[in-house]
N, C-alpha and C positions, 0 to 999 in steps of 0.2 A: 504494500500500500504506500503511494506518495503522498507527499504532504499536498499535494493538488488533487488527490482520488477524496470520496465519500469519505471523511474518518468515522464519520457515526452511522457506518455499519461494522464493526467491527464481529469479528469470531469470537472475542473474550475481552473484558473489562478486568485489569489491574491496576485496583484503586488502592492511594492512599488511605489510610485511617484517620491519624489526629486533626483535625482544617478539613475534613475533605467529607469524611461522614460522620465523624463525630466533631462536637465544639466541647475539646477536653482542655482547652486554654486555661480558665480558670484553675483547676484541677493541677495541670503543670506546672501554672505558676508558683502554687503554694510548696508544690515539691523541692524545686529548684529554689525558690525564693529561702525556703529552711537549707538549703546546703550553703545557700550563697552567704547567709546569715553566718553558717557556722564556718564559715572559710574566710571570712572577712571580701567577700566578695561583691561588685555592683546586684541586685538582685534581679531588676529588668536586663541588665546585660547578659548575666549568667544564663536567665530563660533563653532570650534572643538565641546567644551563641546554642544552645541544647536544642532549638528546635529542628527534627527532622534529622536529626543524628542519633545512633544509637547510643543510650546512654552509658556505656562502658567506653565508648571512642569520646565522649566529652570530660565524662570522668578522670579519661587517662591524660586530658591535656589542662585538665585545673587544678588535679590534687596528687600527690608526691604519691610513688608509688605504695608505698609501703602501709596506707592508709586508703587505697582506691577501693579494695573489696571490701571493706566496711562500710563507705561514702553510695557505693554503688545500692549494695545490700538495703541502706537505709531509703534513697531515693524510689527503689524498687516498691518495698513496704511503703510508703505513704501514697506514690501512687497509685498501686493496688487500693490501700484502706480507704481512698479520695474515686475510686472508681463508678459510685452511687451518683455522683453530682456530674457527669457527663450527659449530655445532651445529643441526640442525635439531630444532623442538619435536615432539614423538608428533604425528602425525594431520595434520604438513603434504604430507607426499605423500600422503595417500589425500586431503586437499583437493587435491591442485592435479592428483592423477589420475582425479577425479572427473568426475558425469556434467553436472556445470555450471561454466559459462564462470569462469575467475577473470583478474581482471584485479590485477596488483602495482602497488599505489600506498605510493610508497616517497620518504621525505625525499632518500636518497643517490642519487648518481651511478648512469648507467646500466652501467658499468664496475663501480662496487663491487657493486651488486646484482646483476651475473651474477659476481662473483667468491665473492659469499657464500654465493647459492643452489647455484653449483658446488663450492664448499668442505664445505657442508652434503648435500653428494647428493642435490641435488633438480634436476627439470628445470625452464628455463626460459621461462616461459611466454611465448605470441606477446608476449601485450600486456603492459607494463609503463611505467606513468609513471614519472618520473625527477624527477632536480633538472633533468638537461637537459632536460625536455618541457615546463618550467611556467614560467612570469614570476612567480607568488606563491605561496610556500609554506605548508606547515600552517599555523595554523589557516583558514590562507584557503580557499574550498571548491574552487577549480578546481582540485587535483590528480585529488577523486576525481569532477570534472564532466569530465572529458577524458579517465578511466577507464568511465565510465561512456556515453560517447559513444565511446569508441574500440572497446567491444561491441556498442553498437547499441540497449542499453538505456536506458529512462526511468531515472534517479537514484530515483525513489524504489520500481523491480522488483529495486532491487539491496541487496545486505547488506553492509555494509561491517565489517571484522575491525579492530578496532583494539587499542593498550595503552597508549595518551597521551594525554593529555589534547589535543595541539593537533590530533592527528587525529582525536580523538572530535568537536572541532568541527569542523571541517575536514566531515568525513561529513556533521555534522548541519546545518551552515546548508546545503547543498547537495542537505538533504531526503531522505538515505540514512539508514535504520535503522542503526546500530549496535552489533553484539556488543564490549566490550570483555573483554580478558583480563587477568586481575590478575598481568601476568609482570614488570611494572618499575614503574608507577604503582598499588600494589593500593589506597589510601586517596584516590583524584585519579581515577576514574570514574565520580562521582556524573551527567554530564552521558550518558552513556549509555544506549541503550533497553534491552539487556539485559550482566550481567555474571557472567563464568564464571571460573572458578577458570585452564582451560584449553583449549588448543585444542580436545586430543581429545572434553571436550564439545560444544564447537560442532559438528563436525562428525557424531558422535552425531546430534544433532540436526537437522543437515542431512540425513542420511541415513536418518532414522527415518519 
């Protein structure tokens, strides 16, 4: 598929999680906001720099080693115990109850991402990459090449959902078209094939 063909017919949907069907904003803030606290760190910066990266790759560039699986451990815990107050965004269940495949390609734990899509009411799909399923995280492409191979789809039959910049690359050196949604990075999606205000028009348009 070119980025000039139909992208919204796609064979499979590999969607982002946090920005994208879930609004787990608040939720990570408080996570991050309690490390950044305890590190003596900015606490809007700390989130900023954490979003869309998996949290043992953020962990390993703020806190000395010898203190990082403690730091991890506890970030882990609160955002799980904070999984209740997610939100899912308009139009993520009629995506993920749809008549095409979606795969969750998701920076977090496979623990926090069924804590938040269970938090948020939504069901959890077969397939879902993790921080546990990947050696290299966003921007790097093999989260959504192992999302994309784990439906059985070519990378470039599939549409990938994003709201971050490192999974808009992440998507695209991996040769997936990408919708981004302006819900956390709305000025930071210039690298994107197409960008929409929100999900429920993506889906709109998947559906149209």
């Amino acid at each position: 598929m070119s980025e000039t063909a139909d992208i919204w017919s796609p064979a499979a949907i590999l969607a982002d999680l946090d920005g994208t069907l879930v609004d787990s904003v608040a939720s990570s803030e408080r996570a991050w906001g309690a490390l950044a606290r305890r590190r003596g760190l900015d606490e809007e910066e700390t989130h900023q720099f954490a979003m869309g990266r998996p949290t043992r790759e953020t962990i390993a560039l703020l806190v000395p080693e010898d203190e990082r699986e403690a730091e991890q451990g506890q970030v882990d815990r609160d955002e799980v115990d904070d999984a209740g107050s997610v939100v899912a965004y308009p139009g993520a269940a009629e995506l993920l109850a749809g008549p095409i495949p979606v795969a969750i390609v998701t920076s977090g734990s496979t623990e926090l991402a069924t804590s938040r899509l269970r938090g948020a009411g939504l069901p959890v799909p077969e397939v879902m990459i993790t921080a546990d399923s990947i050696s290299n995280g966003k921007p790097h492409p093999e989260p959504f090449l192992l999302g994309a191979q784990a439906l059985g789809v070519e990378p470039t039959r599939c549409l990938a959902l994003e709201d971050a910049p490192p999974g808009i690359e992440s998507a695209r050196v991996a040769g997936i078209p990408v919708v981004a949604l302006r819900t956390t990075h709305p000025d930071e999606l210039g690298a994107a094939t197409v960008v929409l205000d929100s999900l429920v028009e993506a889906v709109a348009h998947l559906g149209g």
